[in-house]
N, C-alpha and C positions, 0 to 999 in steps of 0.2 A: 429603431436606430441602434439598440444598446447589441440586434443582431447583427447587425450589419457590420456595426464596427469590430464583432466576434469574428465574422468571420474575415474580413477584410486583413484584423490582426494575427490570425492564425493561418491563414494563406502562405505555400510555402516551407511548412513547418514540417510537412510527412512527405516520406518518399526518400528522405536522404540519407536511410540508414546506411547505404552501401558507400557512399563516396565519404560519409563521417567516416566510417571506421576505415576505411581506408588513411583518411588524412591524421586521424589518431593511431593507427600505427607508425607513420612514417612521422609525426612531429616528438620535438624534445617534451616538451611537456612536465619534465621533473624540476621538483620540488625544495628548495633547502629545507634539510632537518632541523624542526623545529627542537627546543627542548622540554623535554618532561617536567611534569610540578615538583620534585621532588629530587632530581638528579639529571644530569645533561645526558645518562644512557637510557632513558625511559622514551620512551617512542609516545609521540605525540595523537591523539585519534580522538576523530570527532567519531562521536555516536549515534546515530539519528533516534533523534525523542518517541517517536512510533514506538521506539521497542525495548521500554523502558528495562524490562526484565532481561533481556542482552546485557543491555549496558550495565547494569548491576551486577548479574556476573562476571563480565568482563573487567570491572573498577575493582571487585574483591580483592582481589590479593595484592592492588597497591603499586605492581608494576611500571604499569602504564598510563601515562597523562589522560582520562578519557573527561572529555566535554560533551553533554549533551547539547542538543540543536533539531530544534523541528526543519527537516528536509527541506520546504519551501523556503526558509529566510537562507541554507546555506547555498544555496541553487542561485537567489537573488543576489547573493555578497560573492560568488566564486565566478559566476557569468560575467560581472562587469572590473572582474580584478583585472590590470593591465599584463602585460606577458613582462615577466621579469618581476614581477611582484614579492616581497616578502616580508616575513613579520607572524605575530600570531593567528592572524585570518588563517593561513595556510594551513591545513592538518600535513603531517602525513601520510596519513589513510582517514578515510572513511567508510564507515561501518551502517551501511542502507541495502535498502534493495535494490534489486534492477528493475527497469533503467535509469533509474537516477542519476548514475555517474555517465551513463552517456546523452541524458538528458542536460548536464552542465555543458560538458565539451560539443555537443550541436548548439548549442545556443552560440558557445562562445566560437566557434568557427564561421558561424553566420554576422557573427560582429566583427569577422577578419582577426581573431584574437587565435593562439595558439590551445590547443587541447591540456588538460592538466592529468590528464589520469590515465594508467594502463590500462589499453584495451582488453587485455587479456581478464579480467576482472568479471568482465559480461560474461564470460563462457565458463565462471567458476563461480561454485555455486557453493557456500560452505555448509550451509542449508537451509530446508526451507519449511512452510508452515503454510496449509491448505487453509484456503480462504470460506468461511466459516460465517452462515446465517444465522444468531444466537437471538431468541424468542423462547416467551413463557411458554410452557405444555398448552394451559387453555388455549392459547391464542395459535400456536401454533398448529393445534386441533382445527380449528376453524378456517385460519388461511390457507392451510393445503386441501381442505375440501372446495376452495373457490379458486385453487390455482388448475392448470390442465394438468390431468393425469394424477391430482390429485398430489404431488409433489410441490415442495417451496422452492419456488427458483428463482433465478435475477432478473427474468421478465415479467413473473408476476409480481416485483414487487413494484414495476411500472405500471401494472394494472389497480394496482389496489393502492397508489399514492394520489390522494385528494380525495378519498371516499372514507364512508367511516363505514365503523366496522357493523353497523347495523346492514348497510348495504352488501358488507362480506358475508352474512350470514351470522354476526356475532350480535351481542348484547346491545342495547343505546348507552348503556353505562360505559361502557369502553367508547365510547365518542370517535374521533379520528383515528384512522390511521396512521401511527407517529413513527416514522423507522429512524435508525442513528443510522450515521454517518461522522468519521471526521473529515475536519476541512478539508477538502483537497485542495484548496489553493495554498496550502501550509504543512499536511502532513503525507507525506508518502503512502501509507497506507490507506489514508481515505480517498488518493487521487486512483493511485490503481485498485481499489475495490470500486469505486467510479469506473474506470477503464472497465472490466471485466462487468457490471454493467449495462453501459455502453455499448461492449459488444454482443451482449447479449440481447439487446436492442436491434441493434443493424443487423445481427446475426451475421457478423465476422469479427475477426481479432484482426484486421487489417482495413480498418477503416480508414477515413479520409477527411480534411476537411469538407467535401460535397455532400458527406453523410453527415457532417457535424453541423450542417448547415439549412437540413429539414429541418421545412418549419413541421411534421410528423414530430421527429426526433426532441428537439428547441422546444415542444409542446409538454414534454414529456419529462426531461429535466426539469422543466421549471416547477410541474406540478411535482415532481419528487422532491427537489430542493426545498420548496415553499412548506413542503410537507416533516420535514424533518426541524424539530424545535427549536434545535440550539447544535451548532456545529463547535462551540466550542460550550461546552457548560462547565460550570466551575470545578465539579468532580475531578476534571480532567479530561474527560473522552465520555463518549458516550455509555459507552462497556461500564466505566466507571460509575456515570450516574445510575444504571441501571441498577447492578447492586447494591449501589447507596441507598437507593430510593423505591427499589422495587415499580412494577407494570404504571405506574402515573408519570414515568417520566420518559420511555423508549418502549415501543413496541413489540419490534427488533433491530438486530446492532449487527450492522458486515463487517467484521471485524477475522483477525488470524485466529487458526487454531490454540496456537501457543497462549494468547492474550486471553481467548475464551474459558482455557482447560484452567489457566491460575484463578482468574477472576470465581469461574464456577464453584472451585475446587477449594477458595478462599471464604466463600462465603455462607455460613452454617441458615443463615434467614432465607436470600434466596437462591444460593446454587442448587437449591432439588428440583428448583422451579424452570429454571432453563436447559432448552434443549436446544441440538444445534443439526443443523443441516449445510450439507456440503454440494454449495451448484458445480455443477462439472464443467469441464474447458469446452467454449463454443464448438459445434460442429464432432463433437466426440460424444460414444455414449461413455465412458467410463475417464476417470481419471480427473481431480480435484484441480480449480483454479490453484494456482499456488502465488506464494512469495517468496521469492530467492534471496534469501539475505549474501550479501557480497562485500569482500572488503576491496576498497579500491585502493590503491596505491600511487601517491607521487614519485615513488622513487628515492625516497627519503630515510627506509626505514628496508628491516628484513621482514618483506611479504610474506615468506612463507611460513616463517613462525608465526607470525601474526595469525595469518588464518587458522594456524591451530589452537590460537589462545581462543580467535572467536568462536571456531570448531566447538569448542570444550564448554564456552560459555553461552552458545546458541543450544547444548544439547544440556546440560543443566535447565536452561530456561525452556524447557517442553517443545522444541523444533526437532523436525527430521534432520540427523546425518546421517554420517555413515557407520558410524558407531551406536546413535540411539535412534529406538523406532517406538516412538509412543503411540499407545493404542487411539482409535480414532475416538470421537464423542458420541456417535453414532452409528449401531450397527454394533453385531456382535463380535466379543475378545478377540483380537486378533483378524479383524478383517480389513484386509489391505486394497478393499477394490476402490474406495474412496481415497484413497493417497496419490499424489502424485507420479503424474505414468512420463509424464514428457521431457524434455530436454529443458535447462534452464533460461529462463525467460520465454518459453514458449506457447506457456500460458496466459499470460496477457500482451494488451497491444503493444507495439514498439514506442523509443523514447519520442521520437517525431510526433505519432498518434496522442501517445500522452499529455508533450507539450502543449496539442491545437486545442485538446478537452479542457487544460485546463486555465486554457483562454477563454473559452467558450464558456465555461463554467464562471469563472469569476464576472464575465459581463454578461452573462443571460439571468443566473440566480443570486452571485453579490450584488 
């Protein structure tokens, strides 16, 4: 039943990239400026909780109002704001990835409600941070000799979710196969490390609710889902528990490069111990799933400085711009074949696709 109603409620939801950005170009959509903590010329911005080390750069110097907010509660409080709304709900800007902000404005145009955010936003990328499998050496020894080709990728790790790792060729002491994830019904990065997933599953980045809706597919989340121990644990994130806790508590973690290189790089007990592998975008052989970090704007505030604060405070915090190129975790000094090859947002599925997943998601394995 709990399918049924999955897919019944996500019906709908994909296929209307082209007449949304259509109808968020043409609507008003802006936003009264909000004021800053500190002064009424401080520009107001939510941050999304994903990415905490942004936002901490970004808050450094004091300027600007930033609030953090995990992406799903702002998606659930901006969708059903009424058109004309204002007050502190409102940012300015918001500081996520794509699609997220046109994951808001489809929602809310399907509710007959006006867009809130410049389209223009999607197509700018301030920068981004290639999506990144972080697992011990041991373990990751043994699961790329049970994945094809001998590589760790996002469809083997639908093969190896509900088996333990005796069955993968490993020890009985390592018990199950445990991978993180965070929620994607709440955090942006665990929905689109999902999506990317996902389409590594269906083998396309353009999938559908009729493929959201194999009971194949429906088979296969559930045993991942069920397989992953704690989508929120108290560390924080999964990334989190792992070097808290070391291999007893994540097996491995889909998590950003940026999030991966700090944690590693933080940690003296076990960042020697984790290693990271990079699945590449469906249907290509080269070039890294990515996350586009974006600022979106109501109109409220000056964009384009903005993006250069986040510019500056996304390349502090270990992301690709245009100005910094951190080396990869993987692979030797200076090898670029694992970065990002594609156009922004091109690397995972659309906001539509995303929407139905994480419909799908909250009633097949919440």
């Amino acid at each position: 039943m709990k399918r049924l109603l999955a897919v019944l409620v996500a019906v709908g939801l994909v296929g209307l990239g082209f007449l949304v950005r259509d109808l968020r170009a043409g609507g008003d959509g802006a936003l009264p400026t909000l004021p800053g903590g500190g002064s009424s010329a401080a520009a107001s911005v939510l941050c999304d909780e994903a990415f905490a080390e942004v936002c901490d750069a970004l808050a450094a110097d004091g300027e600007l109002d930033v609030r953090r907010e995990p992406a799903g509660t702002t998606v659930d409080r901006l969708v059903a704001l009424p058109d004309g709304a204002s007050g502190e709900d409102l940012p300015e800007a918001w500081v996520t990835i794509a699609p997220w902000p046109a994951i808001v404005d489809e929602d809310r145009i399907r509710r007959g409600l006006a867009p809130l955010f410049d389209p223009a936003a999607e197509d700018t990328a301030i920068a981004s941070s290639p999506l990144v499998l972080v697992t011990w050496d041991d373990r990751g020894e043994v699961l790329a000799a049970a994945c094809e080709g001998g590589v760790i990728g996002l469809a083997c790790l639908g093969e190896a979710a509900g088996r333990s790792w005796s069955d993968l060729g490993g020890p009985d002491a390592w018990a199950a196969f445990k991978p993180g994830l965070e929620d994607p019904a709440r955090s942006s990065l665990g929905l689109a490390a999902l999506g990317a997933f996902t389409a590594a599953e269906l083998d396309t980045l353009g999938f559908g609710t009729r493929s959201l809706a194999d009971g194949g597919y429906l088979d296969v989340i559930a045993r991942f889902g069920r397989s992953v121990p704690d989508f929120r644990p108290s560390a924080g994130s999964p990334l989190a528990a792992a070097v808290l806790t070391g291999p007893s508590s994540f097996d491995l973690v889909l998590t950003s490069e940026a999030a991966a290189r700090r944690a590693i790089e933080g940690s003296a007990q076990w960042g020697p111990r984790l290693v990271a592998a990079y699945p590449p975008v469906v249907g290509t052989d080269g070039g890294a799933t990515s996350f586009d970090l974006v600022v979106a704007t109501t109109g409220g505030t000056d964009a384009e400085s903005l993006r250069g604060e986040v510019g500056a405070a996304a390349g502090a915090a270990g992301w690709h711009t245009s100005e910094v190129t951190p080396p990869p975790l993987a692979g030797e000094p200076g090898d670029t074949s694992q970065l990002p090859t594609e156009a922004p947002g091109a690397t995972l599925p659309g906001a539509g696709a995303l929407t139905a997943l994480r419909t799908t998601f909250t009633e097949t394995v919440r």
